[in-house]
C-alpha positions, 0 to 999 in steps of 0.5 A: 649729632654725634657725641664722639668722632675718631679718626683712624679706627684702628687697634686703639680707636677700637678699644676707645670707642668700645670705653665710650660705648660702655660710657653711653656715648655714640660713636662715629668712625671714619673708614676709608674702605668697604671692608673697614666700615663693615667690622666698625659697623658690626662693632656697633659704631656709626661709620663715615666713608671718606680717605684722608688723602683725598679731602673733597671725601670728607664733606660728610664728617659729623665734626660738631662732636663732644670730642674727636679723637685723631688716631691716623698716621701721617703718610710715610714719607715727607716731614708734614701730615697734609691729611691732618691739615685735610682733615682740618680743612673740613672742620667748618666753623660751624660745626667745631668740635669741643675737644681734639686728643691727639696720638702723636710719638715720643720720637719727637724728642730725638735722641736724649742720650738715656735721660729722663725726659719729661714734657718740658724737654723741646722737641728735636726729632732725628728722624722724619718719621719723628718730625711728620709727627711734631708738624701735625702737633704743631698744625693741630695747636696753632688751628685749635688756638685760633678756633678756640677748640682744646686740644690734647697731644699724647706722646707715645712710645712703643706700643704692644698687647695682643696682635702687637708682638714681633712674633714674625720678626723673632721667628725669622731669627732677626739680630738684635744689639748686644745689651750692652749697646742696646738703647734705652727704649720705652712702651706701653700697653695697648689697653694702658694707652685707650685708658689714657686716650679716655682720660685726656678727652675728659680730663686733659688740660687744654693745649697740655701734652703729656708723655704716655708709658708704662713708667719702666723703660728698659733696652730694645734688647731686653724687650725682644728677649722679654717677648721671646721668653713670653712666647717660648721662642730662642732669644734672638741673635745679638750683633754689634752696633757696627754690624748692625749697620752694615746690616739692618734696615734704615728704618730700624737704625733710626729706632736704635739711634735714640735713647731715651726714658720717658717720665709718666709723672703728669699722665699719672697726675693730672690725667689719674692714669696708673697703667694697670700694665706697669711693666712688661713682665705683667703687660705680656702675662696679660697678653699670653692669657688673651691669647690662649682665650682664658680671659678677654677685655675685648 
């Protein structure tokens, strides 16, 4: 049996896995391809091919697991996850799980107009990118009350590190707002987030969902110019939210049409996650120094 079970192994699933390995624990992954069970399995996991959206691949899943960890992303359109209804279709009862931690987004709050925002606040996303994700917290509750399994839901916003800045995006010269129209936006580190992935799986409180962040939002804006600086690029052009929507894309509209803050307090408290990244002048020198290879945590 294996200990830990992930699905959607990707950048965070990886440094998650590699916290568990160093605990001593065994890791599964799921990989849909040839090619990605190869770099799990060099990485030392045990792997399980099978594809989200095709559930009769799924038989092989190793689910009675300490803990699963459920990384994928809903498909990119509609307003359900069927894979992780799939997913959870393949769970026999025989073979629960003891514990589910959960990667949903902070986009299903909506917009909340610059305020504070803390887990109290009801979901009402804007967006179905947004409500994709709220159905899959929704899905996953209702199956985990039924089936007496915990489950843990982290609402994440932004995420960055290193391989995860809009490098392409501020060489391409593309337009941000102006600041003074730029919402209020928040992120977090990549590492900040897998140790908060770690800690709910050993310490969330059952049926609990906690905002995950660095605990400083600032503007979209001040982002872009804080990761041009970072990496010695020209700040990119700023236009008006008039002209921003005469010219980018829906989906980047549907980013600028939310603001809110995200308040840390219950990840900090209940779950004992201080970022070691608490804003981006101290996340993006760590990424810098990853980058040029002077030092490395994975």
């Amino acid at each position: 049996m294996s200990a830990v079970l992930i699905i959607g192994c990707g950048d965070v699933g990886r440094r998650v896995a590699a916290g568990e390995r160093a605990a001593g624990e065994s890791v599964t992954a799921l990989a849909r391809s040839a090619p990605s069970a190869a770099r799990l399995n060099a990485l030392g996991l045990q792997v399980v091919r099978g594809d989200l959206d095709h559930p009769e691949t799924l038989g092989g899943l190793p689910t009675r697991a300490a803990r699963v960890y459920y990384f994928a992303p809903p498909p990119s359109s509609g307003t359900t996850d069927p894979r992780l209804r799939h997913f959870l279709a393949a769970i026999a009862p025989a073979v629960l799980p003891a514990r589910i931690v959960l990667i949903s987004t902070s986009g299903v709050y909506g917009d909340c107009h610059g305020e504070w925002v803390t887990e109290e606040r009801p979901p009402c996303p804007d967006a179905d990118r947004a409500r994709r994700r709220l159905d899959a917290e929704q899905e996953l509750r209702r199956w985990g009350e039924r089936q007496g399994v915990a489950v843990v839901i982290l609402r994440v916003p932004g995420i960055y590190g290193p391989g995860r800045l809009p490098e392409k995006r501020l060489r391409a010269r593309e337009p941000v707002l102006r600041e003074e129209e730029s919402p209020w936006s928040n992120r977090v580190h990549v590492d900040d987030l897998a140790r908060a992935c770690l800690a709910a799986a050993e310490r969330g409180r059952p049926g609990a969902v906690y905002n995950i962040s660095d605990g400083h939002p600032t503007t979209m804006t001040d982002y872009f110019n804080y990761v041009a600086d970072a990496l010695g690029l020209e700040r990119p052009p700023q236009i008006t939210l008039a002209q921003a929507r005469a010219s980018l894309s829906e989906g980047m509209l549907s980013y600028l049409a939310e603001s809110k803050r995200l308040d840390n307090r219950r990840m900090r408290a209940e779950l004992g996650v201080e970022p070691l990244y608490p804003d981006l002048g101290q996340g993006l020198a760590a990424c810098m120094t990853e980058a040029t290879g002077v030092s490395g945590r994975e």
